[in-house]
C-alpha positions in Angstrom: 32.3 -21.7 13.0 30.7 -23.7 10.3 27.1 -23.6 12.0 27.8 -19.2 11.9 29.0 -19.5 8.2 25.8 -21.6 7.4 23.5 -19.2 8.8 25.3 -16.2 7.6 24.8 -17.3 3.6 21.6 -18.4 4.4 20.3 -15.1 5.4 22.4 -13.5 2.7 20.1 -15.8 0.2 16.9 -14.6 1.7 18.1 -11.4 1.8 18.2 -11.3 -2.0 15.4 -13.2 -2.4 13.6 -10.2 -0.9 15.4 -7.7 -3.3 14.4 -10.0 -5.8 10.6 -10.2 -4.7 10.8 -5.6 -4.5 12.5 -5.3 -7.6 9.6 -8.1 -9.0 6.9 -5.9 -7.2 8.7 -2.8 -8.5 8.5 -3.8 -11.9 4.9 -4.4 -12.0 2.1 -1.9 -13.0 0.8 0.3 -10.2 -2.5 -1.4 -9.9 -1.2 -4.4 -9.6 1.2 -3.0 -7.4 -1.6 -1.8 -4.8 -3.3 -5.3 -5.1 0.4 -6.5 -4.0 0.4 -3.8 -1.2 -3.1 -4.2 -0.1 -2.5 -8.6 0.5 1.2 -7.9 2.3 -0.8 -5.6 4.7 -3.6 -7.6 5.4 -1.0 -10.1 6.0 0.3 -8.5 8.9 -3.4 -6.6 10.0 -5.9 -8.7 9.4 -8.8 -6.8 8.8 -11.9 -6.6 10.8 -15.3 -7.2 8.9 -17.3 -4.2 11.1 -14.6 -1.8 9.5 -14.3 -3.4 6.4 -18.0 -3.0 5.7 -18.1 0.5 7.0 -15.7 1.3 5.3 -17.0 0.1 2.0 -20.2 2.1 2.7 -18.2 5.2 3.1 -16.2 4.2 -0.3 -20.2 3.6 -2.1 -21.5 7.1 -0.4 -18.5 9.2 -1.7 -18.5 7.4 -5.3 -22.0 8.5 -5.5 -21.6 11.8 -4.7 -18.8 12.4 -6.9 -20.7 11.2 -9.5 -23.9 13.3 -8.8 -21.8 16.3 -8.7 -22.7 17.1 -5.5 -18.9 17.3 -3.9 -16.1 18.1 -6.4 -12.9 15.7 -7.1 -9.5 17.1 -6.0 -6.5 15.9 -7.8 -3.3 14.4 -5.7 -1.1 16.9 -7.1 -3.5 19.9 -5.3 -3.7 17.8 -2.1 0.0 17.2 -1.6 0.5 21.5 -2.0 -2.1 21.6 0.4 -0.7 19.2 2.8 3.2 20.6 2.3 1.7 24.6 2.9 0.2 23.5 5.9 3.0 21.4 7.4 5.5 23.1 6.1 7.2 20.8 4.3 
């Protein structure tokens, strides 16, 4: 009984440990937030360079044209209608 009453407080410890680390997270600014996001799943995906680096071309090619005018930005708040008209949502 003692072994079960040692485990059960020590997972009741690291469970608020982790409410403690999300309300920390929580609490921070969103970019920082994302920077937090980003590490936790590279964490549990690490990344492969191939994609990494295509993917960073992809990121360079539609900067650029966003800032040549040649394609127009869209804000979140459109895309999100868009997305909940076509799924129903």
């Amino acid at each position: 009984m003692r072994a079960n009453t040692a485990a059960k407080r020590i997972m009741e410890e690291n469970v608020l440990s982790i409410k403690d680390i999300i309300n920390e997270a929580e609490s921070l600014p969103v970019e920082e937030r994302v920077i937090v996001v980003d590490r936790l799943l590279k964490s549990l995906n690490s990344p492969d360079a191939n994609i990494e680096e295509e993917w960073l071309k992809v990121a360079k090619r539609r900067l650029s044209e966003l800032r040549s005018g040649k394609v127009k930005p869209v804000s979140g708040k459109e895309v999100f209608a868009k997305i909940r008209a076509r799924f129903d949502l």
